[in-house]
N, C-alpha and C positions, 0 to 999 in steps of 0.2 A: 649311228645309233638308230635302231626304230622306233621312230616315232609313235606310228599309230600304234603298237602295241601298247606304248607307256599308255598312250589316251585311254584304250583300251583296260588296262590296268586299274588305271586311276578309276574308272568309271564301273568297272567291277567292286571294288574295295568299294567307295561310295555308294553302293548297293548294299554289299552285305553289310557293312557298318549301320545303315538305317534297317537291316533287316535284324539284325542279330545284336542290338544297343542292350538287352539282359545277358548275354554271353552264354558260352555252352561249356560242357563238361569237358578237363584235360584229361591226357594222357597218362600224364605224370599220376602216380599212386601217392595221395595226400592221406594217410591214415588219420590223420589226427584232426578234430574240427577246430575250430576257431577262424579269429577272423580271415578273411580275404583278403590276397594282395588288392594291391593298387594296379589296376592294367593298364595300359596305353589311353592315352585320355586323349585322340586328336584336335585339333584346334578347332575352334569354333567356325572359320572360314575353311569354309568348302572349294578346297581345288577343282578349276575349272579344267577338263579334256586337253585345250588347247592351251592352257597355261603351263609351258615349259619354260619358264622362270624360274629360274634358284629359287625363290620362294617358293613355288608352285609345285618344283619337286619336292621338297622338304615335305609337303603339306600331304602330296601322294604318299612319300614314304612312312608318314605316321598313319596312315590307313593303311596301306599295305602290313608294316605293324602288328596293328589292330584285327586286322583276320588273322596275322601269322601264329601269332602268341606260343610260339618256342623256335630255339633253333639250336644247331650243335656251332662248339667254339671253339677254336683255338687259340689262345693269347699269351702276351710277351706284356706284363705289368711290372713295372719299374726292371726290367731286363730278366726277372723270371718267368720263366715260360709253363704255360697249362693249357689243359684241355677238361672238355666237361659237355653238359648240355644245361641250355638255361629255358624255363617256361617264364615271363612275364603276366601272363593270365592262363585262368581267369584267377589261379592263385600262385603264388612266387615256388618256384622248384628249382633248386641249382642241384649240377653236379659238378665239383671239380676236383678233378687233381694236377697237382704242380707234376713237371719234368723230373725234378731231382729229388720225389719224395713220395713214396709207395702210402703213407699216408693219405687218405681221401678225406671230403667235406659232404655232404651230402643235407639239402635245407627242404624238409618238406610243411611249406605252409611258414608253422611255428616252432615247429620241432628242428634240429639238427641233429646231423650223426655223424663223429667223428673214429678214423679209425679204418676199421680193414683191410690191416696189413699185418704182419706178425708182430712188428713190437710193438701195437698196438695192443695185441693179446696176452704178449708177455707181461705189460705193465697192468692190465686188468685182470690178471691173472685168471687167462679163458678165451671169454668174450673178445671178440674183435672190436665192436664197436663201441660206443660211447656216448649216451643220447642225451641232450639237454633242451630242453620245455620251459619258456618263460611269458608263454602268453604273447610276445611280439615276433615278426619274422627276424631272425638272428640273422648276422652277417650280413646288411645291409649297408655297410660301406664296400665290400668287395661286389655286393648284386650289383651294387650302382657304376660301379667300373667296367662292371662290362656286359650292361643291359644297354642294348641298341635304342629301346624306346628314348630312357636318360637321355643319349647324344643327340639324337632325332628332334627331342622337346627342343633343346638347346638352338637347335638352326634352324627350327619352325619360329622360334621365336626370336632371331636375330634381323636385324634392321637389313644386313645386308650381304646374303649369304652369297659368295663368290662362287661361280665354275671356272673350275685351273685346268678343264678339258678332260679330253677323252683319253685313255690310258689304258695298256693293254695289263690285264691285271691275272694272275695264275692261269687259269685256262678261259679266261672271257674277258668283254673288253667292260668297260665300265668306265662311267660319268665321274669325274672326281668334284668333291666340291671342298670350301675353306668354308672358317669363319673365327673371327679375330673378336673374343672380349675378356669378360673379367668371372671371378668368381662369382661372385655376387647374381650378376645376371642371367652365368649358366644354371646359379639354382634356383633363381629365381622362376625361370622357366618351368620348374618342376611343379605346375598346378597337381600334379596326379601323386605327389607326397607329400606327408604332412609337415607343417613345420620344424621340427625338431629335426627331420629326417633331410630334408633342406639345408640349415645351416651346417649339418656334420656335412655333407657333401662339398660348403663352401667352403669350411675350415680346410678338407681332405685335398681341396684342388689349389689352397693356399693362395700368397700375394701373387703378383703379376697377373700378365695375360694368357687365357688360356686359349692355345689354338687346336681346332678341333678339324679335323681332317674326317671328312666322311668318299667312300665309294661305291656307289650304286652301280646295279645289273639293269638291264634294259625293263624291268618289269619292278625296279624302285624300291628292287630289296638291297637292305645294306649288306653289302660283300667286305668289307672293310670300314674300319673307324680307328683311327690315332688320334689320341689328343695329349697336347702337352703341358703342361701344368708344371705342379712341384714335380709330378713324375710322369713320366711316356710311360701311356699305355698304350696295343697295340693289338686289334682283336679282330680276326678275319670270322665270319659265319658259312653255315650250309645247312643244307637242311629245312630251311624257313618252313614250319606250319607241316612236316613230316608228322604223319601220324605213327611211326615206326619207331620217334624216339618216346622213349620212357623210363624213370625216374623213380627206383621203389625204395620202398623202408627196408632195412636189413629186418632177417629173423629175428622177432624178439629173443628165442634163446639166445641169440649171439651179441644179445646187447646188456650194455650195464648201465644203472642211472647215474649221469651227471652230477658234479657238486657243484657247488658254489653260484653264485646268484645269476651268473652270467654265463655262457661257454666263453673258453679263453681264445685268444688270436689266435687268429688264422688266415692264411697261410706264416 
């Protein structure tokens, strides 16, 4: 592994992190105002160059993060599989669709938009999609499945995060690391959500231990994360901090208003 790059790395992100602490405009097309996500909140202890300790990595990849703020996904959550792109700052933008379902989700901000497939149109009889506006980011029990930051917080703030070695991983080799605890204190970790958004994340990861599998690139971005819980998920990245991904609202003619207080599950 190279080293002096990660150093490198670490010591760029800890730059821009003290340069850019108000954040800058996404890619992602947020039509709608309201409030702002939650972005990548890194730990208050500053990873030191030369600290290549499992904690130390941990602490670089929440900086690395923290300038990245999107990437594209591919994931396997409780054994169904999707693809998307997710922005974590400076405001929340999912895109996904599952394998086996021409249906899509699409979250900008506060707004969601379900739909853009044909029998999407045929049951709205038209419109493809289907927008629903409640003032809060919707679907934040799936963002949280498969936001890198979430996992990230989690082994920044574990007592003792393990490296299970080097491993050669799709087309690069990458750092694997473990870390062995409970629900409680993977949400507890979550200083950068708010309470309520906390315990649904503890209730969602359920009793027992949760073990969470992270793999790093030599420059401390997560190329993989598994964790296992009530359910294995399983979610490779690319793309970190591409300015080529983007994330827009369907045409409003193509959309119809939402009912009911809530949009309903999904996937």
């Amino acid at each position: 592994m190279a080293a002096p790059a990660r150093w490198a790395a670490a010591l760029l992100a800890a730059a821009l992190l003290a340069g850019t602490a108000t954040g800058c405009g996404s890619s992602g097309k947020t039509p709608d105002g309201g409030a702002s996500s939650t972005s990548a909140s890194p730990s208050t202890a500053q990873p030191s160059p030369t600290d290549r300790s499992p904690h130390g990595v941990m602490l670089s990849a929440q900086l690395v993060l923290h300038d990245a703020r999107r990437a594209e996904y591919t994931a396997v959550l409780a054994g169904e599989g999707a693809k998307g792109a997710l922005f974590w700052a400076p405001k929340t933008v999912l895109k996904y669709q599952g394998d086996a379902d021409d249906e899509m989700l699409v979250v900008l901000d506060t707004s969601a938009y379900l739909g853009g497939d044909p029998a999407s149109a045929a049951r709205l009889g038209g419109p493809h999609w289907q927008k629903f506006s409640t003032g809060r980011i919707p679907y934040t029990d799936l963002i949280d499945r498969l936001s890198p930051v979430v996992a990230v917080a989690a082994a920044a703030a574990d007592p003792d995060p393990q490296l299970v070695g080097e491993e050669k991983l799709l087309d690069t080799t990458a750092e694997h690391y473990r870390i062995t605890t409970t629900a409680a204190r993977y949400a507890a970790a979550q200083t950068q959500l708010d309470p309520a958004r906390q315990r649904a994340l503890e209730s969602a990861l359920g009793p027992g231990d949760v073990v969470l599998d992270l793999w790093l690139d030599d420059s401390d971005q997560v190329v993989r994360l598994r964790r296992a819980a009530a359910e294995v998920d399983t979610v490779d990245y690319t793309e970190f901090g591409s300015s080529s991904l983007s994330v827009q609202a369907p045409a409003e003619a193509d959309t119809a208003p939402g009912t009911g207080a809530s949009p309903p599950p999904f996937p």
